[in-house]
C-alpha positions as CSV (number, residue, x, y, z in Angstrom):
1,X,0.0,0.0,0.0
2,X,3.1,2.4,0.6
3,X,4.2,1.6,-2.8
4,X,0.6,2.7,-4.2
5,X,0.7,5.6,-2.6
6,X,3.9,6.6,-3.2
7,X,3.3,6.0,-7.1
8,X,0.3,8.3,-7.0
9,X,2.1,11.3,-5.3
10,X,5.1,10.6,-8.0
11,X,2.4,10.7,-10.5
12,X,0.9,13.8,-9.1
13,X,4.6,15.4,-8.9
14,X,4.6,15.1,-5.1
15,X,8.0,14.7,-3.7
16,X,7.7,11.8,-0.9
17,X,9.9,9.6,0.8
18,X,9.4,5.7,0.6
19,X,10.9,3.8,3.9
20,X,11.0,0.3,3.6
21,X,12.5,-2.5,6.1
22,X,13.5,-4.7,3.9
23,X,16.7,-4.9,1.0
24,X,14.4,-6.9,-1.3
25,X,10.6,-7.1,-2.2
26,X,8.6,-9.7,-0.4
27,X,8.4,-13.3,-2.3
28,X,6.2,-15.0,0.3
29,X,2.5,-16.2,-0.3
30,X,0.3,-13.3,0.5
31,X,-3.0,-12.2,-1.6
32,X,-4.2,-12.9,-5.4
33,X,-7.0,-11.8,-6.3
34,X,-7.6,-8.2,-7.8
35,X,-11.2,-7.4,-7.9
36,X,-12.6,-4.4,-11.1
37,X,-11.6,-1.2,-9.2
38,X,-8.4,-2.2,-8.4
39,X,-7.7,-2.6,-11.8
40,X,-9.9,0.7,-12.5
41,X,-7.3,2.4,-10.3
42,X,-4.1,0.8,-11.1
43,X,-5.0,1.9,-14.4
44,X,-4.5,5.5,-13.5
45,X,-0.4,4.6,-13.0
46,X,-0.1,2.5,-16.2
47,X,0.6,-0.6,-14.2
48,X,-2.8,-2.4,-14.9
49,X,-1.5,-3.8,-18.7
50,X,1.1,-5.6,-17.0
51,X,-1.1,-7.2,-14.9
52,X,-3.5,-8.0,-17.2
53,X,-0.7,-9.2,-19.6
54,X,0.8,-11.9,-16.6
55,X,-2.2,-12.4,-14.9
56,X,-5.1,-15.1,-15.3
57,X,-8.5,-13.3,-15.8
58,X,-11.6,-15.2,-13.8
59,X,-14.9,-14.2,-15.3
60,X,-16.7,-16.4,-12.6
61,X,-16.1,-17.9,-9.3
62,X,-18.1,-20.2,-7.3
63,X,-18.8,-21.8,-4.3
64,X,-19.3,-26.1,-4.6
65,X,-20.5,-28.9,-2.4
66,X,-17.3,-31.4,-3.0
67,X,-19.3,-34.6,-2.8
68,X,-21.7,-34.1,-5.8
69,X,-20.0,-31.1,-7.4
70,X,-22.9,-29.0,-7.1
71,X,-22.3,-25.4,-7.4
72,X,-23.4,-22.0,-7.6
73,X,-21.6,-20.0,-10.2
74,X,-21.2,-15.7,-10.3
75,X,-20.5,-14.5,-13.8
76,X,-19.2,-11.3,-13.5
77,X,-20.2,-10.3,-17.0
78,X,-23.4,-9.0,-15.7
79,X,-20.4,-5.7,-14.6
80,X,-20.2,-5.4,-18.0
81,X,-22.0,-1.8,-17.8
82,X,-20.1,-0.8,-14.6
83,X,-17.0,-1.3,-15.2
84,X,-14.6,-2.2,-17.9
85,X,-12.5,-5.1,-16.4
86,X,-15.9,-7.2,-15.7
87,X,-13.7,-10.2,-14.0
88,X,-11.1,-10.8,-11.1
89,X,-7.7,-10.8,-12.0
90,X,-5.7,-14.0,-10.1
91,X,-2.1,-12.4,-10.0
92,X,0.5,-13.1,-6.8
93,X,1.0,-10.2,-4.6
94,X,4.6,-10.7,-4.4
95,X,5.1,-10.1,-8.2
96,X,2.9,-7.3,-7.8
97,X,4.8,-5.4,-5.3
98,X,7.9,-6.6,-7.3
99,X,6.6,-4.0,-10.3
100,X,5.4,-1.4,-8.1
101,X,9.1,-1.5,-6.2
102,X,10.7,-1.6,-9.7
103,X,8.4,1.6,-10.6
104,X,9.6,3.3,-7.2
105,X,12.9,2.8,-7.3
106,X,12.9,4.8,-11.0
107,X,10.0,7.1,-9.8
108,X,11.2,11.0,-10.2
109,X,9.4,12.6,-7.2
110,X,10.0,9.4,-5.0
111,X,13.4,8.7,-2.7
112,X,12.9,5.2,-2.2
113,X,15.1,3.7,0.8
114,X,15.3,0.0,1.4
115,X,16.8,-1.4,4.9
116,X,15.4,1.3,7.2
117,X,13.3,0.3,10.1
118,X,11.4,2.9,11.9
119,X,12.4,3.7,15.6
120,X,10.5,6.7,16.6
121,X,7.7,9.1,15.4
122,X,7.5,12.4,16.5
123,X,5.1,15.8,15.6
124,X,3.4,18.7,16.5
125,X,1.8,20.9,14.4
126,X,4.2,21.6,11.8
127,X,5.4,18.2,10.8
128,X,6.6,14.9,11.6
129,X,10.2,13.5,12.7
130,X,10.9,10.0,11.5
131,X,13.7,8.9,12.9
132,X,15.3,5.0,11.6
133,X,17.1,2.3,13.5
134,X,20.3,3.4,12.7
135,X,19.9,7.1,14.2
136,X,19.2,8.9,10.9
137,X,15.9,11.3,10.9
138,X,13.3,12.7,7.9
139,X,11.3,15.4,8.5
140,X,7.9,15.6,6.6
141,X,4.7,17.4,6.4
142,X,2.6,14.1,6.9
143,X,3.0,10.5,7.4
144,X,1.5,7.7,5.7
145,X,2.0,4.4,8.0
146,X,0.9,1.5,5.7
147,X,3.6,-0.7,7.8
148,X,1.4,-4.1,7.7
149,X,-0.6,-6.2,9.9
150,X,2.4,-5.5,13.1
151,X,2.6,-1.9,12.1
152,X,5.5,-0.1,14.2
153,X,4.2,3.1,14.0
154,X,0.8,1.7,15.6
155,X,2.5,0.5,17.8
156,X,4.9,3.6,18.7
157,X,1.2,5.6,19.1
158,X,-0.4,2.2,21.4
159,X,-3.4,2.4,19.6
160,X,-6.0,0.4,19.9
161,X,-6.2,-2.1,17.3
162,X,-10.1,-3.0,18.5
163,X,-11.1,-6.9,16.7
164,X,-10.3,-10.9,17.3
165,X,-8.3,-14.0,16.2
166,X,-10.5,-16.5,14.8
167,X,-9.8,-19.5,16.0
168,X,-9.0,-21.2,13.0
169,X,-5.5,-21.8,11.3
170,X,-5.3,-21.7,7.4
171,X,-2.6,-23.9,5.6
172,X,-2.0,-22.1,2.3
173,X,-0.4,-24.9,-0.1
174,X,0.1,-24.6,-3.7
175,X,0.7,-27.2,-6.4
176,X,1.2,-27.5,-10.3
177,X,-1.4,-30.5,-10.4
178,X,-4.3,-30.3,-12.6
179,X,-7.6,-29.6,-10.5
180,X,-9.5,-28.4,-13.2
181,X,-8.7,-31.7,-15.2
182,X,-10.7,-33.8,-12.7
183,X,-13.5,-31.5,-11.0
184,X,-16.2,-31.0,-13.2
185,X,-17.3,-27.5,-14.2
186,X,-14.1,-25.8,-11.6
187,X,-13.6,-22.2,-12.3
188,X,-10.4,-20.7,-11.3
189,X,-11.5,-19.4,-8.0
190,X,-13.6,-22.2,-6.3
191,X,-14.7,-21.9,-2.5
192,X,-15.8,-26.0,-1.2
193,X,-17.9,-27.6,1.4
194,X,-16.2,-30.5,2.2
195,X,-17.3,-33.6,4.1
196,X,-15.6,-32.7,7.1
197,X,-14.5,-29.0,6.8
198,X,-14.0,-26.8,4.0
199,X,-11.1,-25.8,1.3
200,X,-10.7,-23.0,-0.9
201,X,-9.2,-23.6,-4.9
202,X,-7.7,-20.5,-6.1
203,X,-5.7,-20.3,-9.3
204,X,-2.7,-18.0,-10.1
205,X,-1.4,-18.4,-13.7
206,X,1.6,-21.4,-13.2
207,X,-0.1,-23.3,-9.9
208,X,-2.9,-23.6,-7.8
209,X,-3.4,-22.5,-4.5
210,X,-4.7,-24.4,-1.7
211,X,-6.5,-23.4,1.4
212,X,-7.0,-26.3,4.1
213,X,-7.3,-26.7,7.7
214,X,-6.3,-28.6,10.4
215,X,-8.5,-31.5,11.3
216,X,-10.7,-30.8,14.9
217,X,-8.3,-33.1,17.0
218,X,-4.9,-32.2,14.5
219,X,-2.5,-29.9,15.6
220,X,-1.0,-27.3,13.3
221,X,2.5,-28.3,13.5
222,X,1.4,-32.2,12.9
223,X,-1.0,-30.5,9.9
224,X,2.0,-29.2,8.2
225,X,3.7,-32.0,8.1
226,X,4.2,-33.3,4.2
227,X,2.2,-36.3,5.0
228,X,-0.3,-34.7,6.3
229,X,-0.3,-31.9,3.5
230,X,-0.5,-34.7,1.3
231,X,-3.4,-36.3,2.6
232,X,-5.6,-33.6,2.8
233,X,-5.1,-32.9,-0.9
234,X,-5.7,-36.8,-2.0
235,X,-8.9,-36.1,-0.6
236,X,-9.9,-33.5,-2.5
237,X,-8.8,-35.8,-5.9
238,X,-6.7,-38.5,-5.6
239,X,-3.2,-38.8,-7.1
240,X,-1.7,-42.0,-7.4
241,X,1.9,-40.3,-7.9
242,X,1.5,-38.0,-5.8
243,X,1.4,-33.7,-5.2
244,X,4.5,-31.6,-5.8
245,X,3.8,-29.0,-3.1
246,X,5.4,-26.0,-3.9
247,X,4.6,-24.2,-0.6
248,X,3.1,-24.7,2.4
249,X,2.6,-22.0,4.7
250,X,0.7,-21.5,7.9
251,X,-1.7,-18.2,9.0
252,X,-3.7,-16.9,11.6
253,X,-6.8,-14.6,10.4
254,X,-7.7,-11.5,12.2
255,X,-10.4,-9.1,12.3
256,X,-9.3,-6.1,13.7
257,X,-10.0,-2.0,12.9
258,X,-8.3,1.4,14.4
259,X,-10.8,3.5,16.4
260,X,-9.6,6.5,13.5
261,X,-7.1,6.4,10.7
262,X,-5.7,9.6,11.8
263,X,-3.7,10.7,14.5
264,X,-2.5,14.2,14.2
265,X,0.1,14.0,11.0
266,X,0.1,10.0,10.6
267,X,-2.5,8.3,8.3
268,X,-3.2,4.9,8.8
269,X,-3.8,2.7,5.5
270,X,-3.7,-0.9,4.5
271,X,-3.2,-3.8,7.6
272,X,-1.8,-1.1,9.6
273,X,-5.4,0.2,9.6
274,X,-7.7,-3.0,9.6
275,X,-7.4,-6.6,8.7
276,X,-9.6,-8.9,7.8
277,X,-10.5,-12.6,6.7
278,X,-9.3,-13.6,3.3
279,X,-12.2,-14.9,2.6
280,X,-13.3,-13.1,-1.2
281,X,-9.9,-11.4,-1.4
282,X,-11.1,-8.0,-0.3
283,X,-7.7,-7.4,1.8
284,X,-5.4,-6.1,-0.3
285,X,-7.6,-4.6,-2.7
286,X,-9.1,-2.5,0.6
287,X,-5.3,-1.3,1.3
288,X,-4.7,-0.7,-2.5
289,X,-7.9,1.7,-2.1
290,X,-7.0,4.0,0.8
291,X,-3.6,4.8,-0.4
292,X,-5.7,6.3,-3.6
293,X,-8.0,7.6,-1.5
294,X,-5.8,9.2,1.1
295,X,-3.4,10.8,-1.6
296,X,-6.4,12.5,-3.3
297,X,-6.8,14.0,-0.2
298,X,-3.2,15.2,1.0
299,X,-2.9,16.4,-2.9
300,X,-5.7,19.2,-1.8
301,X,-4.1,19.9,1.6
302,X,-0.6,20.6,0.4
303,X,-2.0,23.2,-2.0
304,X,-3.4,25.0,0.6
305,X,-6.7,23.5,1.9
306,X,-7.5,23.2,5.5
307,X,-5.9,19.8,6.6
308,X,-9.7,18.9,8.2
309,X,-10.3,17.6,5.1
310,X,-8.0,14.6,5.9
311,X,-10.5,13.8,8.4
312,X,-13.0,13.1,5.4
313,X,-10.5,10.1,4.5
314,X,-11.1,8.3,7.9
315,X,-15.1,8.9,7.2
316,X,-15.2,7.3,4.2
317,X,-12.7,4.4,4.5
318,X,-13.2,3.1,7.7
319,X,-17.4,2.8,7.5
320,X,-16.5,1.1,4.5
321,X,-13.6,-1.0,5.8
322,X,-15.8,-2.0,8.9
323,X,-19.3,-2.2,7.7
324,X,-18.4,-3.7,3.7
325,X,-15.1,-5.1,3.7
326,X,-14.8,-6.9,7.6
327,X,-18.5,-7.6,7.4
328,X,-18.6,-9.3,4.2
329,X,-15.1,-11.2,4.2
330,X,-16.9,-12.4,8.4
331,X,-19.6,-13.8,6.3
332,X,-17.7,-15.4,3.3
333,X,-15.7,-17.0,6.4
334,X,-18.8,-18.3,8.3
335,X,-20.2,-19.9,5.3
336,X,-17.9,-21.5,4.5
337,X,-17.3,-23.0,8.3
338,X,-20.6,-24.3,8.2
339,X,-20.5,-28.4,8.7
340,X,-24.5,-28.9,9.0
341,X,-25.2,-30.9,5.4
342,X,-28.8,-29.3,5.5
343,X,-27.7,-25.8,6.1
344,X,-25.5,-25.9,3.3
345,X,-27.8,-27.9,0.7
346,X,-29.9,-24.5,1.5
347,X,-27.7,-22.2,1.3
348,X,-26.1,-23.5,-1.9
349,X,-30.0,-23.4,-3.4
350,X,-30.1,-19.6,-2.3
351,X,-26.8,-18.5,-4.2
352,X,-27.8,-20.8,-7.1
353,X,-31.5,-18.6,-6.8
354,X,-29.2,-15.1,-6.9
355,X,-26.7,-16.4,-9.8
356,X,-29.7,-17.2,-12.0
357,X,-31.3,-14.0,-11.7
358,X,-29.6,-11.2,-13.5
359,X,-30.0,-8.1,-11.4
360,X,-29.9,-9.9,-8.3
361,X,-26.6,-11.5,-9.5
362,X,-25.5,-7.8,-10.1
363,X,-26.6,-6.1,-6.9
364,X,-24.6,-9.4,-5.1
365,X,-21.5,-8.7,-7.2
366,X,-21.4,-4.9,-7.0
367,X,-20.9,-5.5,-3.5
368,X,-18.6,-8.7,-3.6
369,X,-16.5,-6.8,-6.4
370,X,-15.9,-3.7,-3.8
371,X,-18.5,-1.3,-6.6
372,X,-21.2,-0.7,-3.9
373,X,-19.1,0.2,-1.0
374,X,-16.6,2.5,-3.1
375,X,-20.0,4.2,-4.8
376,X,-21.4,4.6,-1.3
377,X,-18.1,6.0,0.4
378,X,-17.5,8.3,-2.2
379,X,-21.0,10.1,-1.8
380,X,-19.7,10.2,2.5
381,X,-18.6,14.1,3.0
């Protein structure tokens, strides 16, 4: 998200700073899934071709009962009139913030400076002294903190980071096999009621990834183990020689908010601001949005209008962030927790009922798509 918004004040010919901890950009399994006004704003910096060029374009997505293959299946082509990329894009966070740090790093208006941690904040109300781990300082007229989910400069403040830890570990594995070879009707972004739990099937464009979890009585040290990784995925088809697992990596899912994005000079964006269940992808895209939201915003102010107006940015992302984004990714997750056969059988018939139906298939994927809630923030003054 610090990337984004550094890009947009470059392309605004704002002169900014870009700290970063780390000497390299992050290669670890993180998000996927780019939902229509991402791509709508990524557009804006010229970075949206290359996505779409690398990228594997999902014009539905559904949600499956393993045994019988049953499903209920969203075609986003009923968008087709509210926006012009009608379909998710399935392309790996990593090699996204790979482009946007290659963009930085030759950015005009941006000094971008890898290996510096942050080891103090401090401000009045004239600016903001950064000062890094190894004693150096950077004064600024603002802040943006999109630090991540263990934000350091939330943590400098103590601010409450209000929410809970769902019980629940996810085991993110990814494989080259062939899913959609031996699962009738699979689209590339497949959410499944299992017998005894639930997995997710989401596609990137050289691999699948996998979203299991451990069994009731299973550890998740035991469930990471490669037999047991293995198992779980013969279950879902078997494979008589066997997965290649890429990756297997563990995570906790959170669902927390800050009480107010802003404090004094620092801005809050991204996981440093809220977090939320995977669940629909919404994440990312969320952060991706309030570092284009924000900017708008500190563009006005540093040409001369009252800095009350930054306040506006808290009002119209965090309803959003609270009420659309937490709410709905909550209820992607709890659906898809659901064990009781008859519960599901009904709640598969009710999706199949909204899919059918063309402007109810809409209204649901205006707001599953992030349309509605960015429509209905924007009109927030």
């Amino acid at each position: 998200m610090g990337l984004c918004a550094a890009l947009e004040l470059n392309h605004r010919g704002i002169r900014c700073v870009l700290l970063e901890s780390q000497h390299e950009p992050p290669t670890d399994l993180r998000a996927s899934t780019f939902h229509p006004p991402t791509l709508e704003l990524l557009d804006h910096l010229d970075l949206t071709a290359t996505l779409l060029a690398d990228g594997l374009r999902v014009p539905q997505w559904q949600v499956r009962l393993h045994a019988t293959h049953e499903r209920a299946v969203f075609d986003l082509a009923v968008l087709a009139d509210d926006t012009p990329y009608p379909f998710r894009l399935q392309y790996e966070q990593a090699a996204f913030c790979a482009l946007g740090w290659q963009r930085a790093a030759a950015a005009e208006h941006v000094d971008f400076r890898t290996g510096v941690a942050v080891a103090q904040v401090d401000q009045d109300g004239q600016g903001v002294r950064v000062t890094a781990a190894d004693g150096s300082s950077i004064e600024a007229d603002w802040v943006i903190a999109a630090d991540g989910a263990s934000s350091r400069l939330r943590q400098l403040f103590a601010l409450n980071f209000e929410g809970l830890t769902y019980p629940e570990t996810t085991l993110l594995a990814t494989t080259r096999f062939p899913f959609e070879a031996h699962l009738p009707g699979l689209s590339w972004v497949n959410y499944v009621w299992a017998d005894d739990g639930t997995f997710s099937l989401l596609r990137v464009p050289d691999r699948w990834r996998v979203s299991l979890y451990p069994r009731d009585d299973e550890s998740v040290e035991r469930a990471l183990e490669a037999e047991q990784v293995q198992a779980r995925l013969q279950e879902i088809v078997p494979n008589a020689q066997g997965y290649e697992v890429l990756e297997c990596r563990p995570y906790r899912i959170h669902q927390r908010i800050l009480d107010c994005y802003r404090h004094g000079r620092v801005l809050f964006a991204g996981d440093a601001a809220h977090l939320n269940s995977p669940s629909g992808g919404m994440g990312m895209n969320c952060g991706i949005h309030d570092a284009f939201n924000l900017v708008e915003k500190l563009a006005v102010v540093l040409d001369g209008e009252p800095d009350a107006l930054l306040d506006r940015y808290d009002r119209q992302r965090r309803p959003l962030a609270r009420e659309e984004i937490l709410a709905q990714a909550d209820t992607n997750r709890r659906r898809m927790q659901q064990r009781d056969p008859a519960w599901r059988r009904a709640e598969l018939e009710r999706l199949q009922g909204i899919a059918a139906e063309p402007s109810a298939a809409r209204e649901f994927l205006l707001r599953s798509s992030m349309i509605a809630g960015l429509r209905k923030a924007a009109a927030i003054d």
